[in-house]
C-alpha positions in Angstrom: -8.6 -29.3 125.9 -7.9 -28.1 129.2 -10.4 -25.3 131.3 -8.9 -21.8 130.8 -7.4 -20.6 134.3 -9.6 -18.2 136.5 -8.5 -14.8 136.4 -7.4 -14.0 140.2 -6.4 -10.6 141.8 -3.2 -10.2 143.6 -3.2 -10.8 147.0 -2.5 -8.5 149.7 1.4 -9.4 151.1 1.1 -11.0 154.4 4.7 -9.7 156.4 6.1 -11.1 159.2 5.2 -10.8 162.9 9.0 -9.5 163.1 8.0 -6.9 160.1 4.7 -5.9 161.8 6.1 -5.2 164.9 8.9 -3.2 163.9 6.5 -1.0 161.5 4.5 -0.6 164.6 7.2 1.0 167.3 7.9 3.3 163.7 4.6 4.8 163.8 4.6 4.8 167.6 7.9 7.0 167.1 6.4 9.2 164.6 3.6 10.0 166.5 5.6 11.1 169.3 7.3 13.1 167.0 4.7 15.3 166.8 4.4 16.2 170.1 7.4 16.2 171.3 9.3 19.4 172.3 12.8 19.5 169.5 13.2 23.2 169.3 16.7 24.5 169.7 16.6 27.5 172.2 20.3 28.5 172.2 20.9 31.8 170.7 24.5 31.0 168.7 24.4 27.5 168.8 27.7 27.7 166.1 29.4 29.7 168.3 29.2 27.4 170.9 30.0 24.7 168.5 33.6 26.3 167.1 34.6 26.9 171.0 33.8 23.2 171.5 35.6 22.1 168.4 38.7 24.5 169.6 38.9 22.7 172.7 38.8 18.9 171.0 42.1 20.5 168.9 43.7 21.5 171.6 42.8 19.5 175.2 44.7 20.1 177.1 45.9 17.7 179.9 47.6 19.8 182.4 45.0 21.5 183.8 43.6 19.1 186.3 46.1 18.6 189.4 46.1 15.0 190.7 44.8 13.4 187.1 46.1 10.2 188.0 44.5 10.3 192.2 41.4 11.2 190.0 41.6 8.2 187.8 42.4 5.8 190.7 39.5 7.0 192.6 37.2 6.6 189.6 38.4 2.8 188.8 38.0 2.2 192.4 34.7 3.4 192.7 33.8 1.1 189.6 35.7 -1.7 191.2 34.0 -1.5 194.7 30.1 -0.9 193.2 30.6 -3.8 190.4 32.6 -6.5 192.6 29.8 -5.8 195.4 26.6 -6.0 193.0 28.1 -9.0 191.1 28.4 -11.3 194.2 25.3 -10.1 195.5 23.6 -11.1 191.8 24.9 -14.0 191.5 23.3 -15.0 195.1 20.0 -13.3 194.1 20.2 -15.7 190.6 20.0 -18.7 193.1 16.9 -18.0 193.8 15.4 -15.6 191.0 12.6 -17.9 190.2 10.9 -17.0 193.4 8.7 -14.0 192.6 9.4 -11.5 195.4 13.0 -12.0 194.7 12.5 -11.4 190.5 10.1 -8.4 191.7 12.5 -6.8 193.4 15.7 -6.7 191.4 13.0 -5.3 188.6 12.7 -2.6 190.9 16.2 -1.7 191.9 17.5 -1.8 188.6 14.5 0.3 187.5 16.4 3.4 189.4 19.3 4.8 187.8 22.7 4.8 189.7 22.3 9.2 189.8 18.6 8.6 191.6 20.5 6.2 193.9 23.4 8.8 194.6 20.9 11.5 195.6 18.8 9.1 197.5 22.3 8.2 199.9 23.1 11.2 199.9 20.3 12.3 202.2 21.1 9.5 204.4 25.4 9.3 204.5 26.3 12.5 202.8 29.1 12.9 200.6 30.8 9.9 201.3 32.4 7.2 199.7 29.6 4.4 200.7 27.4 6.5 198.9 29.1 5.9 195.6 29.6 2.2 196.4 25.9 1.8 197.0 24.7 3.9 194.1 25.9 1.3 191.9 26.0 -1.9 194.2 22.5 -1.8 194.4 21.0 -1.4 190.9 23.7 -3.2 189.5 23.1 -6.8 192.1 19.6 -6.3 190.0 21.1 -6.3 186.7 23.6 -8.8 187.4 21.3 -11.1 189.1 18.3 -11.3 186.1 21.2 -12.1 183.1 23.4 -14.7 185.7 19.5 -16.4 185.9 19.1 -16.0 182.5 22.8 -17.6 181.5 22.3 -20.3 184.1 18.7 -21.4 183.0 19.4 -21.3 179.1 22.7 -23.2 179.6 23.0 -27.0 178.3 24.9 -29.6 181.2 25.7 -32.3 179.4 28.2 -32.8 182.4 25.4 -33.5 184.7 24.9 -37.2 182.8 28.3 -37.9 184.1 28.0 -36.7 187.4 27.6 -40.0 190.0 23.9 -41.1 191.5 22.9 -39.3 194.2 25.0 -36.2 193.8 23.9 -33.4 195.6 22.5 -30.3 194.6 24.9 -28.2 196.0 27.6 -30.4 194.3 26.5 -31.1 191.2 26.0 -26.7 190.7 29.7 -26.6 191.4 30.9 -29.2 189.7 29.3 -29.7 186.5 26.5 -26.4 186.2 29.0 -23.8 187.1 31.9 -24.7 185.1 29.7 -24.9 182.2 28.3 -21.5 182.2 31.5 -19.8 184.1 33.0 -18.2 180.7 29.8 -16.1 180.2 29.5 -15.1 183.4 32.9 -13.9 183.6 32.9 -11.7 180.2 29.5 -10.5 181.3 30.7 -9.3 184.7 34.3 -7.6 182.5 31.7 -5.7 180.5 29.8 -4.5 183.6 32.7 -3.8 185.1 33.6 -1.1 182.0 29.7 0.0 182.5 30.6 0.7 186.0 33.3 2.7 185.0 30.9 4.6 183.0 28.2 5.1 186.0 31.5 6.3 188.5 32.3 8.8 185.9 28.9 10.1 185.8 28.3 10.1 189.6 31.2 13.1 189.6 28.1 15.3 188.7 26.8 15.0 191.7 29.9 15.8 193.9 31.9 12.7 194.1 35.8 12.7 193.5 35.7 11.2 190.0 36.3 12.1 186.1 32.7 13.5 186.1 33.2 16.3 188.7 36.1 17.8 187.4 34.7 17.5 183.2 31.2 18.9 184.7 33.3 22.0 186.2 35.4 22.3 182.7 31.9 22.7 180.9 30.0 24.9 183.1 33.5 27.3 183.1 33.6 27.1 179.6 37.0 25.3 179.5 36.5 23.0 176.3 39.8 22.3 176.2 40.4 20.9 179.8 37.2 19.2 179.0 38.1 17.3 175.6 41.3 16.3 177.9 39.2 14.6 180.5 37.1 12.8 177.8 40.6 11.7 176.2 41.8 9.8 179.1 38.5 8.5 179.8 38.7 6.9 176.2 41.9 5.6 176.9 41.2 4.1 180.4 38.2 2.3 178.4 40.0 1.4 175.1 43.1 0.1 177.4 40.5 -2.3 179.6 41.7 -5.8 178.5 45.5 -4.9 179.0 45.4 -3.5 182.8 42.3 -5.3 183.9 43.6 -9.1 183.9 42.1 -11.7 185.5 45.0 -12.6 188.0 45.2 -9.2 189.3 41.4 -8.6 189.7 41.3 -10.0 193.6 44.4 -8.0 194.3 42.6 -4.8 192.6 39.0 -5.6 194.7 40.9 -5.7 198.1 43.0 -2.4 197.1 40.3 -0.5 196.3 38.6 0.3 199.1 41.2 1.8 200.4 42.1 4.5 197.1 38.5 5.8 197.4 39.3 8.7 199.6 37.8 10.7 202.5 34.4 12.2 203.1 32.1 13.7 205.7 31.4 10.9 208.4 28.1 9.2 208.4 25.5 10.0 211.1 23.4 7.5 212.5 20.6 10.3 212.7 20.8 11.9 209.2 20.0 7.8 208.1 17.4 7.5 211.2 15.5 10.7 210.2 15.2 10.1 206.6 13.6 6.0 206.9 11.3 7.5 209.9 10.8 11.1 209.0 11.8 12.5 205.7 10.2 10.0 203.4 7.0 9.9 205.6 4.4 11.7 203.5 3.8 15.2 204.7 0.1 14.4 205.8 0.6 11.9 207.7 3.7 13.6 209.7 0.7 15.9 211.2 -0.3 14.6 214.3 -2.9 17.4 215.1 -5.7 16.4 213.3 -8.4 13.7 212.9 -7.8 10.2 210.9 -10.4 11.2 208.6 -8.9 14.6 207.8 -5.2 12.8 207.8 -6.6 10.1 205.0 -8.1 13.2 203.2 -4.9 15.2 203.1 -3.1 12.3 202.1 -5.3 11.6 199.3 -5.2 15.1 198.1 -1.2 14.9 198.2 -0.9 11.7 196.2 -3.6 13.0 193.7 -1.4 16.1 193.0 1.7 14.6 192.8 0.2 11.5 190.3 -2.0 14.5 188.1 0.2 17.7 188.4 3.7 15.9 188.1 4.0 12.0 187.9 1.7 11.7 184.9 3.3 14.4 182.7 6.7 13.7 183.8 6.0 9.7 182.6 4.6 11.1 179.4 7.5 12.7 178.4 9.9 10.1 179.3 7.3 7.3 177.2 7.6 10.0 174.2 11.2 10.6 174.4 11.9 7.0 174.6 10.1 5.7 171.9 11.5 8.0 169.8 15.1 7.5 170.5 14.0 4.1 170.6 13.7 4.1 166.8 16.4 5.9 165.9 18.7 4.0 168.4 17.6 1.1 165.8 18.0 3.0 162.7 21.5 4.1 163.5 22.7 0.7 164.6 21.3 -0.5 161.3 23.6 1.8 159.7 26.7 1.3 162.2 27.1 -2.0 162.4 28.6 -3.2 158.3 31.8 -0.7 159.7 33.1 -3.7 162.0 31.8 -6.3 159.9 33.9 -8.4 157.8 31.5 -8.6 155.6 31.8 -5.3 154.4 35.3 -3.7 154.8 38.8 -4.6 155.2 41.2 -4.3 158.5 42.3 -0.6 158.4 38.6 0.6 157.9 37.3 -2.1 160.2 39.9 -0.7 162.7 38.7 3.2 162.5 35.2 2.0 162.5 36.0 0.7 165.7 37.6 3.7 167.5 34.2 5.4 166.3 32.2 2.6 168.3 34.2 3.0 171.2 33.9 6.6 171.5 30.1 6.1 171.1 29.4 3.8 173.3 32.1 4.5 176.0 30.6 7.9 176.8 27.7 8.1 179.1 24.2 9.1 177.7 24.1 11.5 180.9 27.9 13.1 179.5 26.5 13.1 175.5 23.4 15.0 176.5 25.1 17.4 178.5 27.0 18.5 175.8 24.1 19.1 173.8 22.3 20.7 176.2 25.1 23.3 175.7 24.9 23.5 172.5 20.8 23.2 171.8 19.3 23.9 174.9 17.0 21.8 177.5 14.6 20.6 174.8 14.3 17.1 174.1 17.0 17.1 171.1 20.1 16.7 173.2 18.2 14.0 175.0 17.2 12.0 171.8 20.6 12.5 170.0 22.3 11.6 172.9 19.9 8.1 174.1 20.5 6.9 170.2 24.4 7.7 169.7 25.3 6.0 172.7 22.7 3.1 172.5 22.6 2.8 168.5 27.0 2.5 168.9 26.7 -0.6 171.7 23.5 -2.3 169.2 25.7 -1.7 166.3 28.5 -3.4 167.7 26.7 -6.7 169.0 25.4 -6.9 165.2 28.6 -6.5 163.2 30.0 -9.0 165.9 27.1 -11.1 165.0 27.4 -10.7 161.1 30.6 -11.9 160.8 29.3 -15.1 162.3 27.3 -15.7 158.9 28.4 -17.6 156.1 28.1 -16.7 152.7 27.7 -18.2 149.3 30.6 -17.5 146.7 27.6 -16.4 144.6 26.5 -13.9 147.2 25.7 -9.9 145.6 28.5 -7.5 146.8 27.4 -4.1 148.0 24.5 -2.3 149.0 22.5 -5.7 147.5 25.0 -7.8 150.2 23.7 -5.7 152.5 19.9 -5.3 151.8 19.0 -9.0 151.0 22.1 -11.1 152.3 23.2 -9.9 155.7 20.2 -7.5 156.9 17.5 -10.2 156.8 19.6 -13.1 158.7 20.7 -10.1 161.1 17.3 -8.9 162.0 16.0 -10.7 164.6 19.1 -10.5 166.9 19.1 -7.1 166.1 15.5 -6.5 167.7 16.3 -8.7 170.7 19.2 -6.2 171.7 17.1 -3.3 170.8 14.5 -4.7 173.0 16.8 -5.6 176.0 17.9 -1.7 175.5 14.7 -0.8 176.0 14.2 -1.0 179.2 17.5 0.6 179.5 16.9 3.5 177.2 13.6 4.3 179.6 15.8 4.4 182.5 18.2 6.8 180.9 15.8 8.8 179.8 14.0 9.7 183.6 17.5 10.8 184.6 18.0 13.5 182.0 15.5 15.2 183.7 18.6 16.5 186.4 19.7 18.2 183.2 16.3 20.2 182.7 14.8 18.2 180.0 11.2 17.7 181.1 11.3 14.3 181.9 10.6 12.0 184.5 13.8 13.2 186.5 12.9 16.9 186.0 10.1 16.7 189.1 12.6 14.6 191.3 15.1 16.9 190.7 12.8 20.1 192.1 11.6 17.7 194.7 14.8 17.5 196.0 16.1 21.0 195.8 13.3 22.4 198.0 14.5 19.1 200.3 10.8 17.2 199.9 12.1 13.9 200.2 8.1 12.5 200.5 7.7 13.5 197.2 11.3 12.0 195.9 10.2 8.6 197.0 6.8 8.7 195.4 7.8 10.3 192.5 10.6 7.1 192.1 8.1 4.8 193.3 6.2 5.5 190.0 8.8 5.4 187.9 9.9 2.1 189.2 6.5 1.0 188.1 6.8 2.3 185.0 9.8 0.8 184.2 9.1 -2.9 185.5 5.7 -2.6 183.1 8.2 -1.9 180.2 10.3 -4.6 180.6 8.0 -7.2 181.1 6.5 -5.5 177.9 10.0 -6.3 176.4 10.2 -9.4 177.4 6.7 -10.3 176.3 7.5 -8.9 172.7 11.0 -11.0 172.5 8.8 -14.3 173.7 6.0 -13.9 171.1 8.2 -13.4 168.1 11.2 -16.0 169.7 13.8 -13.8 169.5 16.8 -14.5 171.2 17.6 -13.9 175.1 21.0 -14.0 175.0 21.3 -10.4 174.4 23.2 -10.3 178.2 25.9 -7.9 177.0 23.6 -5.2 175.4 
């Protein structure tokens, strides 16, 4: 006769690292919830709305003069910044193991391509270099930490057939390059339309592109001029792959620089002042008084700016992005099954697709400016904005992903597909892009502050309209910080839990 069995209590489920990580960025989010600042402060935000919605009905395409100079300029702006910071890149993936050299593209991609525009512009005015640099330079940063990553994670099998004694030099052309040359290529075509994206946006602060003349349209109240602007940005997106081929691309480089029009000349004293002067801070520009006094003043500057503007500023930006963070996620979650195959048919596949492309086509910076006029500068337009655009891109790398998967024929159909079928094999490549984004998302969310929204961008904004460029580079000098902490965060977080790198493209 066998022992009866011991009664023993349920035991408490153990989830998965995966699990317990996202449950922890959900409270995060929640918490900043609470004190963040959603009100809506417009008066008649449905007013605004209808006027907007009139203008989408009825755009209206002849009121810019010189659309197509305008569109030119714009490509060629893209064209100049992404062909210069994609050589430079792939030179600084040569030797991105070093750690000065790893260091500093963290910190140059840490600035967004606006901070960058209003940094030049001190230095070479409203010329054309200074829309070239603006995305060069953060860009070359970008470029060169995913061109590292694709070149160390790639397998070279044609190095076993390469002869004894090959050199290094030739054995990267010959066998390492050729290997990995297809993902650098589509990596550089989609920064190329992301560089569309930043010339567009880099009209809001003055230069000749798409963004000038839609940032005029909205602060006149012309909704209609401005939902034209937006069309023909759509299409200049949706129509990449037919005017953008690779034969013509060296023909289109060389071209450009030429189609991106006129602008004050630079001054060899304007870029003098501001690396001896200008960015010097103000203590130490006061040559009347004792080195003791001068360290004293200096102190007291740095502690105000840190206490009074650099601490609250980050705060706001690390509460803003977690939240949009989330919801980013949440909304790609819910995105991604309308390209999948897994879920729909051609015709719906195909609208779901114009809705991605819309999404993720127009710039945060754009998204949350049209909020702004409908809600006000609190952090709602910032946090709609952060997750339409970001939670459309992560939506689209999963339902690309999903169709991947193979199924059983006894798989459930449906919701049940969805929730225990697709979702769980999903998952972790879903978190690694939401984690590459999040460095991303952070860096978005400092340069709302130009808008008003009382983030990190807010105080370099005011710094520079009472011309304090001291406090500009200090302020930046944080956030760069900031942002480099994040990412190795990130990248930290993706490690532990093994989640893919390969998340280049998001």
């Amino acid at each position: 006769m066998s022992e009866p069995r011991a009664f023993t209590t349920p035991s408490t489920p153990r989830y998965s690292p995966v699990v317990k990580t996202s449950m922890a960025f959900v409270v995060i989010a929640l918490i900043s919830l609470v004190f963040a600042d959603i009100s809506i402060t417009t008066l008649d935000p449905w007013s605004e709305m209808e006027r907007m919605a009139w203008g989408v009905a009825t755009p209206d395409f002849t009121a810019v003069t010189d659309i197509v100079m305008v569109i030119i300029q714009t490509i060629a702006f893209a064209l100049c910044g992404v062909a210069l910071g994609a050589v430079g890149g792939f030179l600084l993936a040569q030797v991105f193991h070093i750690g000065p050299i790893r260091w500093g593209c963290a910190g140059v991609r840490a600035i967004h391509e606006l901070f960058w525009a209003l940094i030049f512009l001190q230095m070479l005015g409203l010329t054309p270099l200074t829309g070239v640099l603006a995305i060069a330079i953060p860009y070359a940063g970008i470029c060169a930490k995913v061109y590292a990553e694709t070149l160390e994670e790639a397998e070279l099998p044609a190095l076993a057939a390469l002869p004894y004694g090959t050199g290094i030099i030739s054995g990267f052309f010959y066998a390492h390059l050729p290997d990995v040359w297809v993902h650098i290529k589509n990596y550089t075509s989609y920064r190329f339309e992301c560089g569309l994206r930043s010339s567009t946006v880099l009209g809001f602060v003055g230069l000749p592109t798409l963004g000038f003349y839609l940032e005029t349209a909205f602060s006149e109240g012309n909704y209609s001029e401005a939902a034209a602007l937006l069309i023909i940005f759509y299409i200049l997106i949706a129509t990449l792959r037919f005017w953008m081929r690779p034969k013509l691309v060296g023909l289109y480089v060389l071209v450009a620089p030429f189609l991106l029009g006129g602008g004050a000349a630079i001054d060899m004293a304007n870029i003098v002042r501001f690396l001896t002067v200008d960015i010097v801070p103000a203590p130490l520009r006061s040559g009347s008084i004792t080195a003791v006094e001068t360290w004293e003043n200096t102190k007291d500057w740095a502690g105000m700016l840190l206490f009074d503007q650099a601490l609250p500023g980050m705060v706001a930006t690390l509460l803003l992005t977690q939240i949009a963070l989330v919801v980013t996620g949440v909304l790609a979650l819910m995105l991604f099954p309308l390209i999948s195959k897994k879920f729909f048919g051609r015709v719906p596949r195909l609208i779901g697709h114009v809705f991605l492309v819309v999404l993720r086509s127009t710039p945060e910076f754009i998204l949350a400016y049209i909020f702004l006029q409908l809600w006000g500068p609190s952090m709602l337009p910032a946090i709609v904005a952060l997750s339409l655009h970001n939670g459309a891109i992560i939506g689209h790398l999963v339902g690309r992903f999903s169709d991947e998967i193979r199924l059983r024929s006894d798989s459930p159909r449906g919701l049940n597909l969805y929730g225990f079928e697709i979702l769980p094999r999903v998952y972790g490549q879903f978190l690694a892009f939401l984690f590459y984004r999040w460095e991303v998302i952070m860096r978005e969310t400092a340069i709302l502050g130009i808008l008003g929204i009382a983030t990190f961008g807010f105080y370099v904004d005011s710094a520079l309209a009472d011309i304090r460029l001291d406090r500009v580079m200090f302020l930046i000098g944080i956030m760069v910080f900031f942002n480099v902490a994040v990412d190795a965060l990130s990248r930290h977080i993706r490690s532990r839990l093994r989640l893919s790198t390969q998340a280049g493209q998001a």
